[in-house]
N, C-alpha and C positions, 0 to 999 in steps of 0.2 A: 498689349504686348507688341515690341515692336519685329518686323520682320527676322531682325536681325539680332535678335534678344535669344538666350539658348532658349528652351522650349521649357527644361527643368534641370534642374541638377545633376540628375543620373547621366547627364550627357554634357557635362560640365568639367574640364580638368583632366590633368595627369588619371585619377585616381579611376579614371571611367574611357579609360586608352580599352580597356577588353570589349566595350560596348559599341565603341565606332567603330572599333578593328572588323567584328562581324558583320555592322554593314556595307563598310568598306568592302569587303569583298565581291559585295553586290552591285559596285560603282557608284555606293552614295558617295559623299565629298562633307567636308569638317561643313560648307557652305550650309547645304543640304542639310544637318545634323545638328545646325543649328536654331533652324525652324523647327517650329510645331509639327510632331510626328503625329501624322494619321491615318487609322489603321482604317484599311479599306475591303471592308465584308463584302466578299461576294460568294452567293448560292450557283453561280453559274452549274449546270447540268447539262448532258447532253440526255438525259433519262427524263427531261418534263419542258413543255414546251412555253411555262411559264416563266422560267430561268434560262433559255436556250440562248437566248441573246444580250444574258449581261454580262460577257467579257466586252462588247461595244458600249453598252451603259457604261461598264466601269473605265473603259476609257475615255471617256468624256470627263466624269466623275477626276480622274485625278491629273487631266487638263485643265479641272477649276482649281485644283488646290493649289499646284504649280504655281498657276496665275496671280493666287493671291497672297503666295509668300510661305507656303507651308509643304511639307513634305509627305506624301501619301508612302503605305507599303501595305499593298492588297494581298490577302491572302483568303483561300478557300474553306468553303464548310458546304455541310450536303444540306440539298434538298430533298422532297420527295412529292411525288404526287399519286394521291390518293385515288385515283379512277385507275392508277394499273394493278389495285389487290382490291379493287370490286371484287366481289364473289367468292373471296379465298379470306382466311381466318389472320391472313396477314394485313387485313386493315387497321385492326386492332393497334397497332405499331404507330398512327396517324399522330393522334395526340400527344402520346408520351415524347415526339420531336422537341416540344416547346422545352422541356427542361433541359434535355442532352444537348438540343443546339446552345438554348442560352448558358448552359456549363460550357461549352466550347468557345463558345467570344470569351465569354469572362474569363478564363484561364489566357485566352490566348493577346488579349486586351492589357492583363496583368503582367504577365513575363515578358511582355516586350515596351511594358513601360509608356504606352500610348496618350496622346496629351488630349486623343477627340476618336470618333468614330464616324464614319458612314457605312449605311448600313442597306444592302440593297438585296430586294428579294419580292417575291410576287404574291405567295399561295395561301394556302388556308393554316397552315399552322407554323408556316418558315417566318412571317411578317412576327406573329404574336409573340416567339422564341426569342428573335433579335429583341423586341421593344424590352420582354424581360430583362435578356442581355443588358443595356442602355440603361433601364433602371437598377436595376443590381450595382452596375461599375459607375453609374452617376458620373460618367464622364461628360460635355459637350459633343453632340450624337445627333444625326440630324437622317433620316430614313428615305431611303429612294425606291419606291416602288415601280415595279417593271412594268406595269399598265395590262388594261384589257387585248384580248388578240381582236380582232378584226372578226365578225358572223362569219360562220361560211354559208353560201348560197348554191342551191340546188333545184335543179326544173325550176328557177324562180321565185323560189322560199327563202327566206333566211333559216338558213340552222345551227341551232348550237346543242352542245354536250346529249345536256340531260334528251335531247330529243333520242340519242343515241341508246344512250342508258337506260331509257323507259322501255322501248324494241327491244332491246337484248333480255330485258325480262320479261318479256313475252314469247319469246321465242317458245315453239313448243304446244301453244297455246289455241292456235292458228287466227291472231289477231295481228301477228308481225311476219313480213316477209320476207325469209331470209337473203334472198337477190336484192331486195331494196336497201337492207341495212349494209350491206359489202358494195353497193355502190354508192352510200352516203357515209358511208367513214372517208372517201377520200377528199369526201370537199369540207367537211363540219369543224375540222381544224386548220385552217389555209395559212396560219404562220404560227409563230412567238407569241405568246403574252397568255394571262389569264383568262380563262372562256369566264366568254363576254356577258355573263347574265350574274345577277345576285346571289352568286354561291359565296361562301365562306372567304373565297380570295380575294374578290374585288370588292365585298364587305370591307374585310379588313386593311387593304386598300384604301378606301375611304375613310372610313375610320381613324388610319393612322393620321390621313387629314384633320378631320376632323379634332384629332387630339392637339392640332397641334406641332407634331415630330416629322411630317415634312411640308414643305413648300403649299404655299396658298394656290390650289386649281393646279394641281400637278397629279392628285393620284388617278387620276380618269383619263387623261392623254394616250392615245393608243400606243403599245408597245412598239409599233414599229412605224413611230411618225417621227420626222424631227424636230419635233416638239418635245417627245421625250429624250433626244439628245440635249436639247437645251436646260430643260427640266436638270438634267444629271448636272451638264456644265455647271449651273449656277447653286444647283446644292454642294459641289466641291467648294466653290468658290465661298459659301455661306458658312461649312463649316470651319473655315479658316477663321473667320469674324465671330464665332459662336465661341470660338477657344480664346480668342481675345478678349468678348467680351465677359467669359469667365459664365456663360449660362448652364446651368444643369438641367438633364431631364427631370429631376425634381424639383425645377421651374416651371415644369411644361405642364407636366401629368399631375394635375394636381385634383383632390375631389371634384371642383368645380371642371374643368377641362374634362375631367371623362365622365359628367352628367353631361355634359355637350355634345359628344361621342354617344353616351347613350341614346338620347331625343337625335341626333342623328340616324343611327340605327334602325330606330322606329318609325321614322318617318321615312327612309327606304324600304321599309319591309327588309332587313338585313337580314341573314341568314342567323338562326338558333342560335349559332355555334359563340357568336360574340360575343353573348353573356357570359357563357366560362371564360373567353379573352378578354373583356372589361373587368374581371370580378378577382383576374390572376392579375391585372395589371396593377389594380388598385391593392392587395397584398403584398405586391412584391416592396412598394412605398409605405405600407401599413398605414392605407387609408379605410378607413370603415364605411362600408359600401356593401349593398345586398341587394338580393332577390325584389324586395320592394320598390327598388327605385325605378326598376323596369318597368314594375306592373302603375306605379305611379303617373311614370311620362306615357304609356301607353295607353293610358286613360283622356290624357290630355292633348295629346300631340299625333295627329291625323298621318297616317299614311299618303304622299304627295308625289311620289317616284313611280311611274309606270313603264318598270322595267322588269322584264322576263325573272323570277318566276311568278310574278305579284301581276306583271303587266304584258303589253309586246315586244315592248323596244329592249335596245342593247345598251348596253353599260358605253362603249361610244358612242351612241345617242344622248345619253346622257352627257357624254363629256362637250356634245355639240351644242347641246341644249343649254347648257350651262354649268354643268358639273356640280359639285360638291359648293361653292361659294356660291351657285345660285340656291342652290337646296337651304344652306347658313341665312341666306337672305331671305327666304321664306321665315325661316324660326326665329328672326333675331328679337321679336321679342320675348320670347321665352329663354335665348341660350345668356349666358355668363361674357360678355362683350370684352370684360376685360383681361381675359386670358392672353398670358404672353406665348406666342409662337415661335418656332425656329427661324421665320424669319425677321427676327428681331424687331416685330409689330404685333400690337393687342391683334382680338379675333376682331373689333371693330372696326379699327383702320383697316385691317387684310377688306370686308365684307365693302366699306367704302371707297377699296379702288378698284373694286373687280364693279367691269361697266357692260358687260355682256350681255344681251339681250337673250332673255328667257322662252324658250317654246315650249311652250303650254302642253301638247300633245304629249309632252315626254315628263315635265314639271309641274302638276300642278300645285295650284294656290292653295292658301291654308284655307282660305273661308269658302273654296270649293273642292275639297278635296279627293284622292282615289277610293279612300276609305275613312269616314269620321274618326273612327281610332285606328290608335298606332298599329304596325306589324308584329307585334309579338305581345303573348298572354303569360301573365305567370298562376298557375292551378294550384289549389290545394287544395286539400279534405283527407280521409282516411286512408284513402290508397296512396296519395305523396306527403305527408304532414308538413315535410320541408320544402315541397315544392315540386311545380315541374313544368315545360316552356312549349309553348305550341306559334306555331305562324299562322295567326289569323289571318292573311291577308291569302295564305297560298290555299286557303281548304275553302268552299262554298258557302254560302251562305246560311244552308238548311242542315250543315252538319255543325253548326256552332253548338247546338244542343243536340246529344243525342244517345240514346239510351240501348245496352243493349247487353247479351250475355258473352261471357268472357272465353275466347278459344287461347288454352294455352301453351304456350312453346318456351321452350330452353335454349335458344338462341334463336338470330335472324333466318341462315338456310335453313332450319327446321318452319319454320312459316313461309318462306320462299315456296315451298316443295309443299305445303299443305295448299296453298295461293296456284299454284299450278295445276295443282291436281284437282282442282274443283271442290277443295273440304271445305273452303270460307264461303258464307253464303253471307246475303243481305240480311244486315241488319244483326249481324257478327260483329264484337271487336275483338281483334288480332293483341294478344297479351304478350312482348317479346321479353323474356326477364336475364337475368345473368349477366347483362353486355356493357355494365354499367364500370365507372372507372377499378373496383376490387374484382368485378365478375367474370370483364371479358377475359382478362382485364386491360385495361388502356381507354375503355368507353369507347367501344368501336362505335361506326355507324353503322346503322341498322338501315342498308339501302338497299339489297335487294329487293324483301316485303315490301318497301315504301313505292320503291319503284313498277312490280309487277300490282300495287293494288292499283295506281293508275293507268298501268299500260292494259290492265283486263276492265277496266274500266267500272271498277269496285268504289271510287274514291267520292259517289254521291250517296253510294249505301255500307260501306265499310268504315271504320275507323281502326287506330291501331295506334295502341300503350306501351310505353317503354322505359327502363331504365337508363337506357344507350341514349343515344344522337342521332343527329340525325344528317347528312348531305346539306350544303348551301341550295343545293339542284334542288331536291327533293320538297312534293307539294301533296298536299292533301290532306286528308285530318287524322294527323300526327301528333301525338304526345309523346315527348322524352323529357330525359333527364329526371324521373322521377326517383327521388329522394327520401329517406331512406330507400336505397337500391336491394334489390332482391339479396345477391351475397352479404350482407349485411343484417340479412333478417325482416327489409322493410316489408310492408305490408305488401306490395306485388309478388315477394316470395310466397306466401301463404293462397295466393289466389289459385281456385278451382275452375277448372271447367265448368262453366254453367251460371256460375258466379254472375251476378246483373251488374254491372259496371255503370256507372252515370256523369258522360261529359256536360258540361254546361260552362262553355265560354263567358257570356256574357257575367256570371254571375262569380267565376274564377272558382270553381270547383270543377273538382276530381275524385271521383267517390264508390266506393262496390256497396252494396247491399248487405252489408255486415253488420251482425251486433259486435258491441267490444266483448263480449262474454266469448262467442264464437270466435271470435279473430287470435284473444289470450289461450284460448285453447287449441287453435292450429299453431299459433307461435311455440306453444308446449313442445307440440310434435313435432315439431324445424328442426333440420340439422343443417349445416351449413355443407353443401360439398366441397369436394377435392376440387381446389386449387386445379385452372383448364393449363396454367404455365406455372413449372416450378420451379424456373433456373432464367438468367440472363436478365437484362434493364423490365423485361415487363415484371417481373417477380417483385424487381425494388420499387417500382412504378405502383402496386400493388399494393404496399406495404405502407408506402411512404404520401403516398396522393391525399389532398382533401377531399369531401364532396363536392358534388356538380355546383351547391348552393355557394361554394365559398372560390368555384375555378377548377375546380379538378386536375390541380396540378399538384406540384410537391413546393408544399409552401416550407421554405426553408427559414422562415420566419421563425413557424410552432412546431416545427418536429422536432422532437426527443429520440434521439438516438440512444437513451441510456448514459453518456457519460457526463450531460449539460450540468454546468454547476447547479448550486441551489441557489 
């Protein structure tokens, strides 16, 4: 396409004077109107401190498009971050973002007739939402991630988030000190960008690398370096050539590209949370993809990232270390090489001219690695038949296997509040049920409990079962996403107090001490309860959601509304 080519028809002619008129008013020009329109997603916020600074991303961003002959028109959509409804029932609300935001690109992609997208955003569930977005509208779409913030440092330490979050749920307990935590909130966040350690956002940050959908060694660059203005400039400037060259996200994401994302995943120890984001991405393109392919590569593919919550360092460490193309260069012979990227090179050429020199302290090597296997388990047996996802790399070694009777709770604050008050004892696991995507509903995370069992420092003799999720932060010996979910009937609804419960990582079970005669005859006596929300997006969210094993989103592929033809 040449610069000078209209973009498409709608913006072609007498017949489409009402379409340039409205952006004439904005001081585009027929010039202008006649390049490639591209629509410029930004999450900017002033409410989270991962999107605080992409109105200067985004200008960078449509200083490349400019440059290369194409016309930007940015427009808004919300973010949210998920550490400001810790503790309140409005976490729940987290997940269900990925469908409402990716409904808002798409509509707003549509009606204005867009010839490409960029698409810029930082956090745990804003990243996964747009990628939906992208594959849904299958336009030329290229993702600018807002990067890690910077550690904060206190008396000498580095500190980040979860150090914060693990004290506050201690509080009360008198293992945290209240004067100490009101003097390290002010240094634990010191700018912009995603806290720096392997949570959910800088996961899916790399990730989106990893897929493929932005720039080679761009999702790790600190949010507030100029390097991430550069980063921005020349993904403007790439999706100008990305619409030229006519490439779809359905070039990009392809099965093969997100089993490359996945073995990435694993070999950072990435947070839980990505396999419902790999498992929605790969629906939303109607690739067949599941539960097994995790627990496959996790078999095979070593944990080699020693970054906080798996290790010590920070996610800029990593970016120093070598980022994400030195991680690729570790795996390459395991990954899919010829996958095409956004920037209009295989994953082998990108792996061939990144020349960085690797630090070992932060990366290591596959044939000596941080852990022989990957960072995430996928369990089954009677208590999850479908499955359910733990981090091995964040819980000890002596709680891989471990056995023990069942305390149980009807949401996360009802185990908070049992965990503080001294009712969990060693050699207890913590049964959270209800929180799962129809339960909570939204499949909150379950981070209070998770938080106060390692801040009371339960997390070498405690364990704790769940239908919910879990925080990217959050470390210990944790099971969620367990399937069939309690509201649903699964077998964690039926679970008793007293019940013996049986983890065994290595051997990928998850199991209570039940006959089937026993268990058909608690399912007898199950009723489902009342619905915890019964009006607004979580009600449809509820209604409409797959399970955890297939993404827990609202796969708009296989829902039946009732009027689908035959």
């Amino acid at each position: 396409m040449r610069a000078d080519e209209p973009n498409n028809q709608y913006f072609k002619g007498a017949e489409s004077s009402h379409r340039r008129a409205i952006y004439k008013a904005m001081g585009y020009t027929d010039e202008d109107l006649s390049k490639p329109s591209i629509g410029v997603v930004n999450t900017w916020s002033e409410a989270s401190p991962g999107h605080a600074h992409l109105r200067q991303i985004a200008e960078q961003v449509k200083a490349g498009i400019w440059q290369n002959g194409g016309t930007p028109f940015e427009f808004g959509t919300f973010a949210t971050c998920g550490n400001i409804a810790i503790g309140t029932e409005n976490l729940k609300y987290e997940l269900v973002i990925r469908d409402v935001l990716a409904a808002s690109i798409e509509i707003m992609a549509r009606v204005h007739l867009f010839d490409g997208l960029v698409l810029l955003s930082s956090c745990d569930n804003i990243i996964p939402g747009e990628i939906m977005a992208a594959e849904r509208l299958n336009i030329p779409s290229i993702i600018v991630t807002g990067g890690p913030m910077y550690p904060g440092r206190y008396k000498g330490e580095t500190l980040v988030m979860p150090d914060i979050n693990e004290a506050v749920a201690a509080l009360g307990t008198g293992k945290a000190c209240e004067e100490d935590i009101l003097a390290r909130e002010d240094y634990v966040c010191p700018g912009p960008g995603a806290c720096p350690v392997l949570g959910t956002a800088n996961t899916m940050q790399i990730l989106t690398e990893a897929l493929g959908m932005s720039l080679s060694g761009s999702s790790t660059a600190p949010a507030q370096s100029s390097e991430r203005l550069r980063i921005a400039k020349r993904s403007g400037r790439r999706i100008v050539d990305l619409i030229r060259e006519k490439r779809k996200p359905s070039e990009i994401i392809t099965e093969n590209s997100l089993r490359n994302a996945t073995m990435v995943d694993i070999a950072i120890g990435g947070s839980t949370n990505a396999i419902l984001h790999i498992l929605t991405f790969a629906n939303e393109l109607g690739i067949d993809f599941n539960f097994e392919i995790f627990d496959e590569y996790s078999r095979k593919i070593p944990c080699i990232c020693n970054v906080k919550p798996n290790g010590e360092y920070t996610v800029v460490d990593l970016h120093c270390a070598g980022g994400v193309p030195a991680i690729m260069k570790e795996l390459r012979s395991s990954l899919y090489l010829d996958c095409i990227t956004v920037d209009g090179k295989t994953l082998k050429e990108n792996l061939s001219s990144s020349r960085q020199e690797v630090d070992r302290k932060v990366i290591y090597a596959v044939k000596s690695p941080l852990n022989k296997e990957g960072g995430l388990a996928i369990l089954k047996g009677n208590l999850a038949p479908n499955g359910s996802i733990t981090r091995t790399t964040a819980m000890s070694k002596n709680m891989l296997t471990f056995r023990g009777p069942a305390r149980v709770f009807h949401g996360d604050r009802e185990a908070y509040e049992a965990l503080k008050e001294g009712k969990i004892h060693e050699g207890d696991i913590i049964v959270v049920r209800y929180e799962g995507p129809k339960g909570a509903p939204g499949m909150k995370e379950v981070m209070l409990s998770c938080d106060a069992l390692v801040a009371l420092g339960l997390e070498e003799s405690v364990a704790l079962v769940t239908d919910g999720r879990f925080s990217g932060f959050n470390r210990g010996p944790i099971i969620g996403h367990i399937s069939p979910e309690a509201m649903e009937g699964g077998p964690i609804a039926l679970l008793k107090d007293g019940d013996i419960i049986d983890i065994n990582v290595p051997e990928r079970k998850l199991s209570v001490d039940l006959s089937v005669e026993e268990m058909k005859k608690r399912h007898k006596n199950w009723s489902s309860p009342e619905p915890k929300v019964k009006d607004g997006i979580l009600k449809i969210y509820a209604k409409l959601a797959s399970p955890p094993e297939k993404g827990a989103a609202i796969n708009t592929r296989e829902i039946n509304l009732g009027f689908d033809s035959e």
